[in-house]
C-alpha positions in Angstrom: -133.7 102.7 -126.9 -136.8 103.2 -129.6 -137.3 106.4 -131.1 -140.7 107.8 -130.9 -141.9 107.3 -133.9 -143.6 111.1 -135.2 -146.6 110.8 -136.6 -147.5 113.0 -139.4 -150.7 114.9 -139.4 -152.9 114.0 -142.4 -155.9 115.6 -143.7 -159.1 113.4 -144.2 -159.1 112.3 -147.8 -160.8 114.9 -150.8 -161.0 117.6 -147.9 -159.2 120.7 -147.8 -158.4 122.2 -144.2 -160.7 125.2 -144.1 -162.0 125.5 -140.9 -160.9 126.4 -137.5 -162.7 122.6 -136.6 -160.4 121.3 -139.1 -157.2 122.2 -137.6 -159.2 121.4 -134.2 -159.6 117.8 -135.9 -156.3 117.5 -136.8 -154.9 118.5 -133.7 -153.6 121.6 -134.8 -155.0 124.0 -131.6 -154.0 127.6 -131.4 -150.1 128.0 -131.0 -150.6 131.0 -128.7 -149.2 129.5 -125.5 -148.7 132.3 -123.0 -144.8 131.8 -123.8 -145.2 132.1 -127.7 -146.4 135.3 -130.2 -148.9 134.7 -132.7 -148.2 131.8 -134.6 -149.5 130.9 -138.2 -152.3 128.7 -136.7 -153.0 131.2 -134.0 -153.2 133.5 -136.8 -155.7 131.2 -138.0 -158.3 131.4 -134.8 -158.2 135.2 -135.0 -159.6 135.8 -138.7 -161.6 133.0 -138.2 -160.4 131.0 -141.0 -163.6 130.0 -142.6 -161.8 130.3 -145.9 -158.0 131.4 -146.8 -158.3 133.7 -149.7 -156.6 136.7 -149.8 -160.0 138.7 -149.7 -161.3 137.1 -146.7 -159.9 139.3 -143.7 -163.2 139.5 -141.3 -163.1 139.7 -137.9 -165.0 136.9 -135.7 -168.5 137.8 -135.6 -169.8 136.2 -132.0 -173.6 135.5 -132.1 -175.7 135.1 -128.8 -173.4 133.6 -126.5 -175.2 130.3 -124.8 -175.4 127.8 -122.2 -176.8 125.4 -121.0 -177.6 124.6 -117.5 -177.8 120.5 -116.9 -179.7 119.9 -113.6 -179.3 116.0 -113.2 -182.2 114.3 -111.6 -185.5 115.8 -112.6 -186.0 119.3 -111.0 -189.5 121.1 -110.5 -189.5 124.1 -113.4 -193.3 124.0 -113.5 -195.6 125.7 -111.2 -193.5 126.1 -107.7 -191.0 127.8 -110.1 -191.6 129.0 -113.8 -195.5 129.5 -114.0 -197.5 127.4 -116.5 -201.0 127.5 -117.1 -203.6 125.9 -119.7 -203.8 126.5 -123.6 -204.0 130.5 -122.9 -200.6 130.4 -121.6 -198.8 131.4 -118.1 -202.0 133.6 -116.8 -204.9 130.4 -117.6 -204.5 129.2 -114.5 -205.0 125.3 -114.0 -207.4 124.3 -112.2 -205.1 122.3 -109.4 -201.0 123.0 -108.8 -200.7 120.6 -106.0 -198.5 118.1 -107.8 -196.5 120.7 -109.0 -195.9 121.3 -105.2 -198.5 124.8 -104.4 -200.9 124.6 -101.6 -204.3 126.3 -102.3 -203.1 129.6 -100.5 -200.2 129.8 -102.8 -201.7 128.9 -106.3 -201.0 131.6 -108.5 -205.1 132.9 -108.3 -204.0 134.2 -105.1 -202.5 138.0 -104.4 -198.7 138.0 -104.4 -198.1 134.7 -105.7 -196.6 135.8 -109.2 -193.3 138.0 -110.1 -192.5 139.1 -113.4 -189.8 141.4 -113.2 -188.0 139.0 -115.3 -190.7 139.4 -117.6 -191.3 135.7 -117.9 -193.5 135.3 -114.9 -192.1 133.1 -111.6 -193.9 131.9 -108.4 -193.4 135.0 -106.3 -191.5 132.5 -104.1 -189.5 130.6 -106.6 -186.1 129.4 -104.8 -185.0 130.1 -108.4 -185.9 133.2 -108.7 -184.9 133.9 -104.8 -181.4 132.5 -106.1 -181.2 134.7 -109.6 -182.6 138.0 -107.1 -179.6 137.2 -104.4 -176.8 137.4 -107.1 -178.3 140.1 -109.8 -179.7 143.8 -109.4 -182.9 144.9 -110.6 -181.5 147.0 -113.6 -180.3 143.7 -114.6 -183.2 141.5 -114.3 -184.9 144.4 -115.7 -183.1 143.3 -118.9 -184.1 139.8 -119.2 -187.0 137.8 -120.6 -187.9 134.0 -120.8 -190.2 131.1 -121.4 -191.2 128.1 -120.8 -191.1 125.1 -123.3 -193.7 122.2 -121.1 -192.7 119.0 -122.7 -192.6 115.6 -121.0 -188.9 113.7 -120.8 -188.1 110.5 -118.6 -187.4 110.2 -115.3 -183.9 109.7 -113.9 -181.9 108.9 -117.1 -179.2 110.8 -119.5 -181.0 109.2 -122.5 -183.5 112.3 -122.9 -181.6 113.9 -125.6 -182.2 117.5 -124.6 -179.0 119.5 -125.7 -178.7 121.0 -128.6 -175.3 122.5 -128.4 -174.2 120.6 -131.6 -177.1 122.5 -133.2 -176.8 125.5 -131.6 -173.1 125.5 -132.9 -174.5 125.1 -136.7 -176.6 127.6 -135.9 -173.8 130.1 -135.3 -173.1 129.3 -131.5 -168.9 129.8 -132.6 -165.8 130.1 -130.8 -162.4 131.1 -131.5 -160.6 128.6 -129.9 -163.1 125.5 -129.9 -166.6 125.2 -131.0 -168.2 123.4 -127.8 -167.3 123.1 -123.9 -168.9 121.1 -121.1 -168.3 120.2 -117.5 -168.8 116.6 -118.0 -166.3 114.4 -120.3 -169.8 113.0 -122.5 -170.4 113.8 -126.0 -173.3 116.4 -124.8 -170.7 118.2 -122.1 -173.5 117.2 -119.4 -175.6 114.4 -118.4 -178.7 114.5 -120.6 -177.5 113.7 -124.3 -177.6 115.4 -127.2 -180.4 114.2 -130.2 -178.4 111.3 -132.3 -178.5 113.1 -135.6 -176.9 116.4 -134.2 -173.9 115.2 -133.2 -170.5 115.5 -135.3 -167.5 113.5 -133.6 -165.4 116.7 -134.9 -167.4 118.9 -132.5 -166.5 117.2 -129.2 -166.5 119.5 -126.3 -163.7 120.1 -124.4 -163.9 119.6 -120.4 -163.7 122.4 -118.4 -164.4 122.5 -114.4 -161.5 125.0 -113.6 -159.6 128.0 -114.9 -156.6 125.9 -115.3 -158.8 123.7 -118.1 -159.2 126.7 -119.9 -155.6 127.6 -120.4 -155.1 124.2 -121.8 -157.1 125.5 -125.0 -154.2 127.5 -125.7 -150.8 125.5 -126.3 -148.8 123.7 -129.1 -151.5 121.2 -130.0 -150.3 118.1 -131.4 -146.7 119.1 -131.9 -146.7 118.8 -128.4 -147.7 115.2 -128.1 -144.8 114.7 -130.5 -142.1 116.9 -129.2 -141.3 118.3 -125.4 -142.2 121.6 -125.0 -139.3 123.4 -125.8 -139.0 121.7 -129.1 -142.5 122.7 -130.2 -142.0 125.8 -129.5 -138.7 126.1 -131.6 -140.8 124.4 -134.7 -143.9 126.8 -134.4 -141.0 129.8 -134.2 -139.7 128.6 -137.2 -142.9 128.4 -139.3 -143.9 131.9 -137.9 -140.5 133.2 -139.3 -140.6 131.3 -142.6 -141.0 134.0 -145.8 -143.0 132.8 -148.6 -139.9 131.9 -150.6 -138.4 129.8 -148.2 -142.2 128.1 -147.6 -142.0 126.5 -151.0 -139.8 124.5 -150.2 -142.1 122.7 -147.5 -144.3 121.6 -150.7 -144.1 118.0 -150.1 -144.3 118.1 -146.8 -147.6 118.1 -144.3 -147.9 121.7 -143.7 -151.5 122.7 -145.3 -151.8 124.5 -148.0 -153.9 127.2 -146.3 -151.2 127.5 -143.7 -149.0 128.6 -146.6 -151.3 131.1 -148.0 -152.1 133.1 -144.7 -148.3 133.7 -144.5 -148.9 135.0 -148.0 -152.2 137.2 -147.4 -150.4 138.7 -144.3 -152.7 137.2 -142.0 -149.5 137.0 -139.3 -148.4 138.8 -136.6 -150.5 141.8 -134.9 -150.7 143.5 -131.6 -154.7 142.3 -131.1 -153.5 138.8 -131.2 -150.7 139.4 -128.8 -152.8 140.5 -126.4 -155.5 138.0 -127.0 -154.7 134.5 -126.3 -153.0 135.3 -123.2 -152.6 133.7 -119.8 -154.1 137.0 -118.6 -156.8 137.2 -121.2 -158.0 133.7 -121.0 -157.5 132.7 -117.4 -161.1 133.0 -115.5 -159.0 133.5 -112.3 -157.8 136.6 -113.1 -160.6 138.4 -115.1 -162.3 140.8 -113.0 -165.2 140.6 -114.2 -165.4 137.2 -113.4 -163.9 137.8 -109.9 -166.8 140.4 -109.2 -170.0 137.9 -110.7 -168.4 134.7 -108.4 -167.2 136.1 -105.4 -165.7 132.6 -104.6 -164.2 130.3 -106.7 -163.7 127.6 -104.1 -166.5 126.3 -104.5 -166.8 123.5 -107.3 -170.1 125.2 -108.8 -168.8 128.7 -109.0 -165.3 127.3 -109.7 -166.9 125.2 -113.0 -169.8 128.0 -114.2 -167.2 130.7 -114.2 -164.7 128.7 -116.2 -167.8 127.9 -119.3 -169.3 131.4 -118.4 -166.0 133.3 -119.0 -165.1 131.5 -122.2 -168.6 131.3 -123.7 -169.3 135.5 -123.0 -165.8 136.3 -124.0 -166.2 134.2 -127.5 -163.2 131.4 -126.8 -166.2 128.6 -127.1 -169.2 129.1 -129.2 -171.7 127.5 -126.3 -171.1 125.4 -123.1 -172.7 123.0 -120.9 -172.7 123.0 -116.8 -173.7 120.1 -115.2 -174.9 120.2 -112.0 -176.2 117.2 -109.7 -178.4 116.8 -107.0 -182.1 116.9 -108.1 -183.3 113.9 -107.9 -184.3 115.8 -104.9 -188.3 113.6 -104.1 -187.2 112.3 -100.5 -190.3 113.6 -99.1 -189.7 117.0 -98.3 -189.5 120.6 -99.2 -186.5 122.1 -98.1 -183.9 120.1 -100.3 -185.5 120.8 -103.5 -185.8 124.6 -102.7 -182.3 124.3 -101.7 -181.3 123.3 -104.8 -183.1 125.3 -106.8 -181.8 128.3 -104.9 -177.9 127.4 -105.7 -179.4 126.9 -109.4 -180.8 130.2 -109.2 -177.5 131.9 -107.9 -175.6 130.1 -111.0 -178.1 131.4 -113.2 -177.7 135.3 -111.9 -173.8 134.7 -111.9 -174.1 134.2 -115.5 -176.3 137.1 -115.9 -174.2 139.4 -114.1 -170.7 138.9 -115.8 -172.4 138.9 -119.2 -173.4 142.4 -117.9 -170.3 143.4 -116.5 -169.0 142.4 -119.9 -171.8 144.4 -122.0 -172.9 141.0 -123.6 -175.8 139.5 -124.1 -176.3 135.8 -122.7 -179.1 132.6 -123.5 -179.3 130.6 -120.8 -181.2 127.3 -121.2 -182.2 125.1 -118.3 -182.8 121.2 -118.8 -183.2 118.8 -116.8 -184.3 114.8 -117.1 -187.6 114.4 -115.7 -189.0 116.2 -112.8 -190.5 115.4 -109.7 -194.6 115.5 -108.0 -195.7 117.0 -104.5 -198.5 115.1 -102.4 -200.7 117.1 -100.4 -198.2 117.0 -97.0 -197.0 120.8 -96.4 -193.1 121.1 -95.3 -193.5 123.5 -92.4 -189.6 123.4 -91.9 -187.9 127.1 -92.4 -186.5 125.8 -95.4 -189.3 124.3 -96.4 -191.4 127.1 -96.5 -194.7 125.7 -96.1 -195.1 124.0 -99.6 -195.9 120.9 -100.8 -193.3 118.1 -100.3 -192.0 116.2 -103.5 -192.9 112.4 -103.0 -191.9 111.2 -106.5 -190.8 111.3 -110.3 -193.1 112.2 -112.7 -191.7 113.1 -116.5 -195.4 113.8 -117.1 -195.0 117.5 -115.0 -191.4 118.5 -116.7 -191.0 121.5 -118.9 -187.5 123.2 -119.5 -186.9 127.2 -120.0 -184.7 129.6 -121.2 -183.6 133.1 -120.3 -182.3 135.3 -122.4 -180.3 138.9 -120.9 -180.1 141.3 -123.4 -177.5 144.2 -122.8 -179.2 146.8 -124.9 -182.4 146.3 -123.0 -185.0 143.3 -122.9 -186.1 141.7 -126.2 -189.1 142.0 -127.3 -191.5 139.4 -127.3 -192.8 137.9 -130.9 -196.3 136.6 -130.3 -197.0 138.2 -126.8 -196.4 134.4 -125.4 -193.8 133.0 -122.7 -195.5 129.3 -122.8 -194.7 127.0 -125.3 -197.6 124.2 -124.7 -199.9 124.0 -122.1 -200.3 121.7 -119.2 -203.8 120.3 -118.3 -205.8 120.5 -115.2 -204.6 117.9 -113.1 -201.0 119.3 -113.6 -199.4 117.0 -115.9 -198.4 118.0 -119.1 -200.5 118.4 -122.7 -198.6 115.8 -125.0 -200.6 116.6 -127.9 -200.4 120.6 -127.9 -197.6 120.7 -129.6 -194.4 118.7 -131.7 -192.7 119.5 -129.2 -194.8 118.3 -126.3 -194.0 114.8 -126.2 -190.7 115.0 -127.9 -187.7 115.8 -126.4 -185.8 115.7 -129.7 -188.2 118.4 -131.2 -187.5 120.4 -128.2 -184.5 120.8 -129.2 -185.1 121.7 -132.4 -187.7 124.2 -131.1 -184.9 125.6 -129.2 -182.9 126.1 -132.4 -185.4 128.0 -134.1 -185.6 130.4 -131.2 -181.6 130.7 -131.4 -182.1 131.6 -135.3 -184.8 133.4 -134.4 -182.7 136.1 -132.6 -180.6 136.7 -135.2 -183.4 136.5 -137.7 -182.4 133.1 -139.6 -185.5 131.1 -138.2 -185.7 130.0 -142.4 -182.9 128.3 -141.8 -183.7 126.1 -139.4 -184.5 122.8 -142.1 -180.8 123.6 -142.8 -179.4 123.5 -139.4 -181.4 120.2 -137.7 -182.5 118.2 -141.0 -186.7 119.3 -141.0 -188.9 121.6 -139.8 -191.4 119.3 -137.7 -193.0 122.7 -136.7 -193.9 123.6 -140.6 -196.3 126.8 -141.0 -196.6 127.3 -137.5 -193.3 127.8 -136.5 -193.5 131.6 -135.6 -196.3 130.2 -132.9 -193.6 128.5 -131.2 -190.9 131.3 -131.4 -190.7 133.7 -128.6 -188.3 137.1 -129.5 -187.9 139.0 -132.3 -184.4 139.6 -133.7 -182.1 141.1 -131.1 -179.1 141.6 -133.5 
């Protein structure tokens, strides 16, 4: 019988292990199993390791917590949902919304037709914003604020390249356990993919669609690919216990350097940690909090949006993709597409109320690939509702938008504007209003810069995505001022 050959774990060549992504690269994941203490590269999550000198004892500092909400199929934002008007923004009515599914006695010109609670103004009969109503309070919503990006993308296809997670991570979108997380095993975490030149093979999401997959961020790593459990667990012991004397004598051996010197700083061992990375802490299932926001994690959509949700608020993953399927929705009537866009509307107020039960703040950005046209054939159906049905794709009426829930109370708005680009009369977008109108890549770019821009690092945004295809009049496009 073969012995299994025990492969050593080797650093890329002319880099130093400095990073929590490093270890992550290497396979060295947090050895905080629920059954160990704080081991050396647990250690190494919690004082988030961006550098191993003795000085460097800072707590994790979370930024906006952020996800992203994949809709697969081309779903309706514009018009029937998020308003959009001409170059004067949400309010300059167009002079037509039928293809973006109104009749005549529900265009927004009309009394009662708009709701801005949010403060990013919906269709007063959004199934949206009926869905984000049905699982938020008003206090809540009363802390929120949005807007709407209207940019065309193609129909039916995971080739728009909408998410910026990678990005977003750059930008300061960190975890301590892993940087990314998505309910899809793809690169992007979702369906639609992320720009080419964002991506990092390092930053791979992890898959999560249950509470379960969220435990697995917290075991031996790759000793346990090489030993059994119990063996793993007897090595990481063993390194915990080592002094710094007996440490030397590991010199010519794979442990990193920097493992050595946070034995040495004292970074091991302290209550926190204990506490932290355990079953009970990290396990969606039995948070609370989580319980209260999805009040039944049976379903697959709760069951999945919880799992990112809970990770991404808490501060385990630095921002987290849901995918969710089902709107390619044009089969010539009404009542699935506002069916659908009432379950979105639910996940999105889940999200907003566990990242209040949790006194966080939350980005939420909604994407999807495409989106759809009405004809002028009303859906009397009770579901229905007496709108327009959708009869067809059209990437020329998509748009995507973001919410943002601030704890502390809603942010305030930079430039007085919720609409980023315009659509034209006959309800199709602008391509030319903007960099970002006709490209999807700039979109997420433009997202980005809003990201920085609530932490006030909108200069950096060159830095984080390669250019600036916005130059001088970037601040047009940015909609909050710093929120922290």
């Amino acid at each position: 019988m073969k012995k299994k050959k025990e492969d050593k774990i080797i650093p890329i060549e002319g880099h130093r292990l400095s990073t929590r992504r490093d270890f992550l690269g290497q396979g060295l994941v947090a050895g905080l199993g629920y059954t160990l203490a704080p081991s050396v590269l647990g250690s190494l999550y919690s004082n988030a390791a961006q550098a191993v000198e003795c000085g460097s004892t800072a707590q994790f500092a979370q930024k906006t917590p952020v996800i992203i909400l994949d809709l697969a199929g081309g779903a309706n934002f514009a018009g029937s949902n998020v308003m959009v008007g001409g170059a004067g923004g949400q309010l300059d009515f167009i002079a037509d919304y039928t293809t973006l599914g109104l009749p005549a006695s529900m265009g927004p010109a009309m009394t009662g037709q708009l709701n801005n609670e949010m403060g990013l103004m919906f269709h007063n009969d959004s199934a949206i914003l009926r869905g984000i109503q049905n699982t938020t309070s008003m206090a809540n919503r009363l802390k929120c604020d949005g807007g709407i990006f209207c940019t065309s993308s193609s129909d039916d296809t995971s080739n728009n390249p909408h998410n910026p997670m990678y990005w977003l991570n750059k930008a300061g979108a960190e975890g301590e356990l892993t940087p990314l997380a998505g309910t899809r095993n793809t690169p992007s975490g979702g369906r639609s993919v992320m720009p080419p030149e964002s991506f990092n093979p390092a930053l791979q999401p992890v898959t999560l669609t249950r509470p379960s997959d969220a435990l697995s961020l917290v075991n031996v790593g790759k000793l346990g690919s090489l030993f059994d459990q119990a063996k793993a667990e007897k090595i990481l012991k063993s390194i915990e216990n080592l002094s710094e004397s007996r440490i030397a004598s590991f010199a010519q051996q794979s442990l990193p350097d920097q493992v050595k010197d946070l034995i040495r700083c004292g970074y091991v061992g302290t209550n926190d940690l204990i506490s932290k990375f355990t079953a009970q802490a990290i396990d969606p299932s039995l948070d609370n909090a989580v319980l209260q926001a999805f009040d039944n994690l049976g379903d697959g959509d709760q069951r999945k949006t919880a799992t990112i949700a809970k990770m991404v608020i808490d501060g385990y993953i630095g921002a987290g993709t849901v995918e969710k399927g089902g709107y390619d929705y044009h089969n010539g009537t009404r009542a699935t597409g506002e069916n659908r866009d009432f379950d979105a509307g639910e996940l999105i107020g889940r999200i907003i109320s566990l990242a209040a039960l949790k006194g966080k703040d939350v980005m939420i950005y909604v994407i999807s690939d495409g989106a759809v046209s009405a004809k002028n054939e009303v859906d009397n159906s009770n579901d229905g509702r007496g709108k327009f049905v959708w009869s067809g794709d059209s990437g020329q009426r998509s748009s995507a938008f973001m919410l943002l829930y601030r704890n502390a109370g809603r942010a305030t708005l930079r430039t007085g504007r919720r609409q980023v680009g315009h659509f034209k009369d006959n309800g199709a977008v602008e391509n030319s209003a903007t960099p970002a109108s006709n490209s999807v890549t700039n979109l997420a770019k433009l997202i980005t810069a809003n990201y920085l821009a609530l932490h006030g690092e909108e200069a950096k945004l060159a830095e984080v995505v390669g250019d600036n295809p916005f130059g001088a009049s970037l601040n047009d496009y940015l909609l909050f001022n710093k929120i922290n």
